[in-house]
C-alpha positions, 0 to 999 in steps of 0.5 A, a space after each residue: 147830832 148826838 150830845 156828849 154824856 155828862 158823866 154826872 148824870 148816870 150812874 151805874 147798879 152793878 148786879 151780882 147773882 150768887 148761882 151754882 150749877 148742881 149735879 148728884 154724882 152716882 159714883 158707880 152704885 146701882 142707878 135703880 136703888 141709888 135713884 130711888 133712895 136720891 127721890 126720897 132725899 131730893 122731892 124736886 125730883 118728883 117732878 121728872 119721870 123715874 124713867 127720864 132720870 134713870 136714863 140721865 144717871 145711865 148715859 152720865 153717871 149723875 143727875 143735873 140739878 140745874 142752876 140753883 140760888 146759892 143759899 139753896 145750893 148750899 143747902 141742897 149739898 148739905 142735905 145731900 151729902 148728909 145722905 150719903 151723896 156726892 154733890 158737884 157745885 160749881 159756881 156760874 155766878 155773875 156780875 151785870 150792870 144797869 146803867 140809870 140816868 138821873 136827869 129829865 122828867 122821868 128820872 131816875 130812868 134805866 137804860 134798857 137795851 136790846 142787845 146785852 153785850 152793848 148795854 154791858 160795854 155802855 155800862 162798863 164806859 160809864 164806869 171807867 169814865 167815873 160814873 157812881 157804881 151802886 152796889 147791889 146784891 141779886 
């Protein structure tokens, strides 16, 4: 039979991760010499093909940076935007807890779970039943 959870024995971290999803907007220029222009402002591009991009800006009119830590997406736009650039940041930040038990020879020990959705709801029980919430920047 399964104990009762002593709600002083847990706490809880609370992650938050400060993401953005980054995209270069072509705004109707000519993909070739507005591709090669964004390859000179942007050498992480450097690493795809010019072919792959320029196929990219044809079917979308942009080029997807990806997500990006939001300090350099911050600067990635600032960069971009002095160049002549229309960026598109779009905030896919987020918050996630981990639950730490603070008893037995081990501790603290962080509860890890196969399955995120129940490890979140475990974490958010915790809370709401008033277990310490760590504040924690990711």
């Amino acid at each position: 039979m399964d104990e009762p959870i002593k709600i002083e024995e847990w706490s809880v971290r609370r992650f938050y991760h400060d993401r953005r999803r980054v995209a270069v907007l072509s705004g109707g220029e000519a993909p070739g010499p507005w591709l090669a222009k964004l390859r000179r402002v942007l050498p992480v591009l450097e690493g795809r093909s010019p072919a792959e991009l320029l196929a990219e800006v044809r079917r979308s009119g942009r080029i997807e940076l990806g997500m990006v830590d939001g300090r350099e997406a911050w600067k990635m736009g600032e960069v971009l935007r002095e160049a002549g650039y229309e960026v598109e940041v779009v905030d896919a930040s987020r918050v996630g807890h981990l639950a730490i038990h603070h008893v037995g020879p081990h501790a603290p020990m962080a509860l890890v779970m196969e399955d995120d959705e129940e490890a979140e709801a475990f974490c958010l029980d915790l809370i709401a039943r008033g277990a310490r919430v760590e504040e924690v920047e990711g």
